[in-house]
C-alpha positions in Angstrom: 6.7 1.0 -21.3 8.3 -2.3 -20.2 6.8 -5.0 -17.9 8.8 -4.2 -13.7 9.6 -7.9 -13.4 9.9 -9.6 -9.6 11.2 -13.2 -9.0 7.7 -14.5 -9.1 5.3 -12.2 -11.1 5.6 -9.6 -13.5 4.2 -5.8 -13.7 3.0 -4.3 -16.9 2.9 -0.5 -16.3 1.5 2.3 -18.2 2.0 6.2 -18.4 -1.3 6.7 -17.6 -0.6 4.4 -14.1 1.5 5.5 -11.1 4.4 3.2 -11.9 6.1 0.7 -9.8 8.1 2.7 -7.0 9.5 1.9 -3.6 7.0 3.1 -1.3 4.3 0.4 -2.9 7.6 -2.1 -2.4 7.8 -1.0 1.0 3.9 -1.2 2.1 4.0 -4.4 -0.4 6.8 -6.5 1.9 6.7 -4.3 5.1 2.8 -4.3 6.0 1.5 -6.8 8.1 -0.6 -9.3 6.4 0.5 -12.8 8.0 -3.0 -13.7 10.0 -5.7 -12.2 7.5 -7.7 -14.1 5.6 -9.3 -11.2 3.2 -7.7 -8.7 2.2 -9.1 -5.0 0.6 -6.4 -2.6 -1.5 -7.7 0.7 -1.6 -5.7 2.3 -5.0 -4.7 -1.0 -6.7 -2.3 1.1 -9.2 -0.6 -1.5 -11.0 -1.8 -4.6 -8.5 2.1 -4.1 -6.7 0.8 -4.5 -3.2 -1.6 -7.1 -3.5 0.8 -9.1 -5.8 3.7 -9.0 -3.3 1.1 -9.7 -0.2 -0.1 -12.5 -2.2 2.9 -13.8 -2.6 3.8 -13.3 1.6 0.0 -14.9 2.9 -0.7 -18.1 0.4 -4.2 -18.5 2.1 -5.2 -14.9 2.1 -7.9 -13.7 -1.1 -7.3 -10.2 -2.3 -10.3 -7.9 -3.8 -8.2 -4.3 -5.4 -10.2 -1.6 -6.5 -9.8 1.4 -8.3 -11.2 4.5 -9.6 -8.8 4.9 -12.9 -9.5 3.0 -15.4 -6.3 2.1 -16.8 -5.2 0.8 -14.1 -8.0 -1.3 -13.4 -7.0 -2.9 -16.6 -3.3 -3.0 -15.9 -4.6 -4.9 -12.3 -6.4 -7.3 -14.4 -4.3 -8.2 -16.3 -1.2 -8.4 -13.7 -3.1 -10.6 -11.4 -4.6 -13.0 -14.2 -1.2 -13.5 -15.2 0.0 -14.3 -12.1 0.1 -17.7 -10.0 -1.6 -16.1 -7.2 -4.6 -15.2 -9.8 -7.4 -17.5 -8.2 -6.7 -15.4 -5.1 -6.9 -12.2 -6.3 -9.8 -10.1 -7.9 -10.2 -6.1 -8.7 -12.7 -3.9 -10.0 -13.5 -0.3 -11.0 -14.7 1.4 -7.8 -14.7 4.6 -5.8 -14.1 3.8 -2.4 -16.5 6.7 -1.1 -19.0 4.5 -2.5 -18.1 1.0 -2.1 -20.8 -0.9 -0.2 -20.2 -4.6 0.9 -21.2 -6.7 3.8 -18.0 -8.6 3.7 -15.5 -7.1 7.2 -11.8 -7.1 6.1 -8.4 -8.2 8.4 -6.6 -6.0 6.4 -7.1 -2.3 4.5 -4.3 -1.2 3.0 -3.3 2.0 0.5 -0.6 3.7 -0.6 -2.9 6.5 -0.9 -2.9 10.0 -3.0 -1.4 13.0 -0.1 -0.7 15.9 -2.0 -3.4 18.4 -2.1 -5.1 19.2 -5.4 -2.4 21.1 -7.2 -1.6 22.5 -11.0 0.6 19.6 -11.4 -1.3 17.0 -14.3 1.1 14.2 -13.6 -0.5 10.9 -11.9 -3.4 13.5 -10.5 -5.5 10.6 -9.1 -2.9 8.5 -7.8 -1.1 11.5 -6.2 -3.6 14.4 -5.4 -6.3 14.6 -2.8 -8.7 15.1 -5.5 -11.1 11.8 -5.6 -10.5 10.5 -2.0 -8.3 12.6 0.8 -6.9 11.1 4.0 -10.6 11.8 6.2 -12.8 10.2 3.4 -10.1 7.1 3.5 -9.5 6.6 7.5 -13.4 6.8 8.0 -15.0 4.4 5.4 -11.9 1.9 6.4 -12.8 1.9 9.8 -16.2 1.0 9.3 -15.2 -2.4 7.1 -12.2 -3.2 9.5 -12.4 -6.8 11.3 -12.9 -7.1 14.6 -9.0 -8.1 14.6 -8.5 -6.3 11.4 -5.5 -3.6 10.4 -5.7 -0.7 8.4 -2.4 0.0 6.9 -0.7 3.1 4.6 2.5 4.0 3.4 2.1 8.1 3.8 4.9 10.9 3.9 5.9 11.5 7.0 5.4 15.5 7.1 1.6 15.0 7.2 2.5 11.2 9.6 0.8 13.5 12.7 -2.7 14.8 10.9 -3.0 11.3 9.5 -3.3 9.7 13.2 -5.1 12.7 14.8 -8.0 11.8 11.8 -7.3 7.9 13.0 -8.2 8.6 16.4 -10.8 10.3 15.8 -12.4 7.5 14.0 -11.6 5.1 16.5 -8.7 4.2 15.1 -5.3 3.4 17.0 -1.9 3.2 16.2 -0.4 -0.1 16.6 2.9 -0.3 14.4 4.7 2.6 13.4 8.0 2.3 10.7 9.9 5.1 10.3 11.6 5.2 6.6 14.5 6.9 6.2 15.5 7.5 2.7 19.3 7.2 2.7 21.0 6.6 6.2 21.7 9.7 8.6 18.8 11.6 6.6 15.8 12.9 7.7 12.5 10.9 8.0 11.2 10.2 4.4 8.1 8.3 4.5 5.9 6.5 7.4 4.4 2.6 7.3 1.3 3.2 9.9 -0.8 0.4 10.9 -3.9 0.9 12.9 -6.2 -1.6 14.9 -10.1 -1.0 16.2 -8.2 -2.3 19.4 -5.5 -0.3 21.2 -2.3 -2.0 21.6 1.8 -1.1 22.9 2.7 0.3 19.6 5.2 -1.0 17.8 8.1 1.4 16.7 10.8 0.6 14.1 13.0 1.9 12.0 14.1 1.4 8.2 16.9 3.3 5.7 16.7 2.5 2.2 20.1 3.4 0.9 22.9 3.4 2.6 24.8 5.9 0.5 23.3 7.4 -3.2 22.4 4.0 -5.5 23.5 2.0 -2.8 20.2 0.1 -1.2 21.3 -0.4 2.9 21.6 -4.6 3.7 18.5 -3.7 5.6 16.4 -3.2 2.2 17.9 -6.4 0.2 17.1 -8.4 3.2 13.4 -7.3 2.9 13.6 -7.5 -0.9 15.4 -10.5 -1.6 12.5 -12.7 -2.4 10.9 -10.0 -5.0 13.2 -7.9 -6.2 15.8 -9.3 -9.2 19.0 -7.7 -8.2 21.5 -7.5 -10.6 25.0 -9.0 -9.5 
């Protein structure tokens, strides 16, 4: 399968690893990572995220974990290839289980939402199977900062059960982005970004194409310093 290449680092991808795709773009240049200092993916995938937050915080250090195999390898080997690679470590780790005494500013996961299913494609990265949205919201709270944020990309039919689960875990919402797939659609897909600390929340919205193939100015703006756009 061929390397996804960005302006400043490149993705080797796999079949056996949810491939590059825009919601990991989205979380990856949309989540908000400008005051932390440590940084915990939850779902590395291919390293996407972290690679493109890495490139946004140049002070921040990154730890990715994951509980497939392959693409704790792919990880590896996208962020020791990388310039950001001093910054940026990963390992083979289900998050149910994770133990550290380390407190992160930010949590972030594009994280599996369909229940378990007959489908076989991407069943860990897509399927409640190994870690659904209750086991994830309550183990991050517990390792969130004091000023820390806990941030997803999720769809946005199941946006409402995610928060109720938030707050129930002491969790509020902060920063809400509503994506919009093409312009005048329907709701496609939710950036939510919760604090330990209740706040105004912030509400936004974001369209991704402005007509079939056609990415909105909105999206190349937010792109422009990963994506290589073809004149």
């Amino acid at each position: 399968m061929k390397p996804f290449k960005f302006k400043h680092f490149e993705i080797l991808q796999s079949a056996d690893v949810f491939r590059v795709g825009t919601d990991g773009v989205l979380l990856g240049a949309l989540a908000n990572v400008d005051f932390a200092k440590n940084v915990l993916e939850v779902g590395t995938g291919t390293g996407l995220v972290s690679l493109m937050l890495a490139q946004r915080n140049q002070k921040a250090n990154f730890i990715g974990i994951d509980i497939n195999e392959e693409a704790v390898h792919l990880t590896k080997l996208n962020f020791e290839n990388s310039i950001f690679h001093l910054r940026l470590k990963n390992k083979l780790q289900d998050f149910k289980t994770f133990k550290t005494e380390e407190k992160f500013d930010l949590i972030i996961s594009n994280p599996p939402y369909f229940e378990e299913n007959a489908s076989e494609k991407d069943i860990l990265a897509r399927q409640t199977v190994e870690l659904n949205f209750q086991q994830l919201i309550s183990k991050s709270s517990t390792l969130l900062s004091e000023n820390g944020i806990f941030s997803v990309i999720i769809p946005s039919e199941v946006g409402e059960d995610f928060i109720k689960i938030a707050n129930e875990n002491q969790l509020f919402l902060t920063r809400r982005i509503n994506i919009y797939g093409i312009e005048n659609s329907k709701i496609k897909r939710l950036i939510l970004e919760f604090s330990l600390n209740e706040k105004v929340l912030e509400e936004s919205d974001f369209t991704i194409e402005k007509s079939p193939r056609k990415y909105s100015d909105q999206y190349l703006e937010l792109t422009k310093e990963f994506h290589v756009f073809k004149g």
